[in-house]
C-alpha positions in Angstrom: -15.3 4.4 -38.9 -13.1 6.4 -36.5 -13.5 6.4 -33.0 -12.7 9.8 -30.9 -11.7 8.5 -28.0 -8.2 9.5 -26.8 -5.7 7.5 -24.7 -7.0 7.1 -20.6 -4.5 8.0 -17.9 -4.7 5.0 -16.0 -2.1 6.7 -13.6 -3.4 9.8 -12.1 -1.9 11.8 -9.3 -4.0 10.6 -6.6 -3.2 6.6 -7.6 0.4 7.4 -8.0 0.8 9.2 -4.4 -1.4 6.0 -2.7 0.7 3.3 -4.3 3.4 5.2 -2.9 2.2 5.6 0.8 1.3 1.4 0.5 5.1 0.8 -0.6 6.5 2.9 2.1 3.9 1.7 4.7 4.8 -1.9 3.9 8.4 -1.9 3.7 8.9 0.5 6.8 6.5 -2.2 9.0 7.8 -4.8 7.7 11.0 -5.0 10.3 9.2 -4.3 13.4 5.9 -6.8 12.5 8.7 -9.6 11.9 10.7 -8.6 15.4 7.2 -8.6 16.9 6.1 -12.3 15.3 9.4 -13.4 16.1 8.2 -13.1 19.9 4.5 -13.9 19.7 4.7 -16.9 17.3 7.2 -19.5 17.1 5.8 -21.1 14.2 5.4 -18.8 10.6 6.8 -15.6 11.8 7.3 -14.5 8.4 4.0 -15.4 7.4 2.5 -13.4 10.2 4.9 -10.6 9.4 3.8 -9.9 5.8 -0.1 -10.5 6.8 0.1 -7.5 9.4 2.7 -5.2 6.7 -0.1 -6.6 4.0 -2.6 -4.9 6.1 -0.7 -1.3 7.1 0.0 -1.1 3.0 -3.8 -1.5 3.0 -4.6 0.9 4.9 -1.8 3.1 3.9 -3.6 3.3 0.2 -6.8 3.8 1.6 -5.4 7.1 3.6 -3.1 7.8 0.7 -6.2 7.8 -2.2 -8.3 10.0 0.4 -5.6 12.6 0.7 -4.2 13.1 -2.4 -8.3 13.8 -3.9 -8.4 16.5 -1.6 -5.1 18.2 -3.3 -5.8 20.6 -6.1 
């Protein structure tokens, strides 16, 4: 009993290029969300800061995946 199935990329170029865009989009909010908390909130500033970068590296993956489909 041989099976024919072959190894499964589990890292294409599409997953690659939007885990890419959600490190950059988290690290580069990251300073102005916690200079921004750091004025709205006195309490958990840093807590505040990672939700909102959290949310930009979200959305950054979701732009990221529907991009790099479209490339050939």
């Amino acid at each position: 009993m041989t099976s024919n199935s072959g190894p499964k990329a589990r890292w294409t170029k599409d997953k690659a290029g939007a885990t890419l865009a959600a490190t950059t989009g988290f690290f580069f909010s990251r300073e102005p969300a916690l200079e921004t908390a750091k004025q709205l909130t006195q309490e958990y500033p840093n807590t505040a800061a990672a939700l909102v970068s959290l949310a930009v590296a979200v959305l950054a993956y979701w732009i990221g995946l529907r991009v790099m489909q479209k490339l050939p």
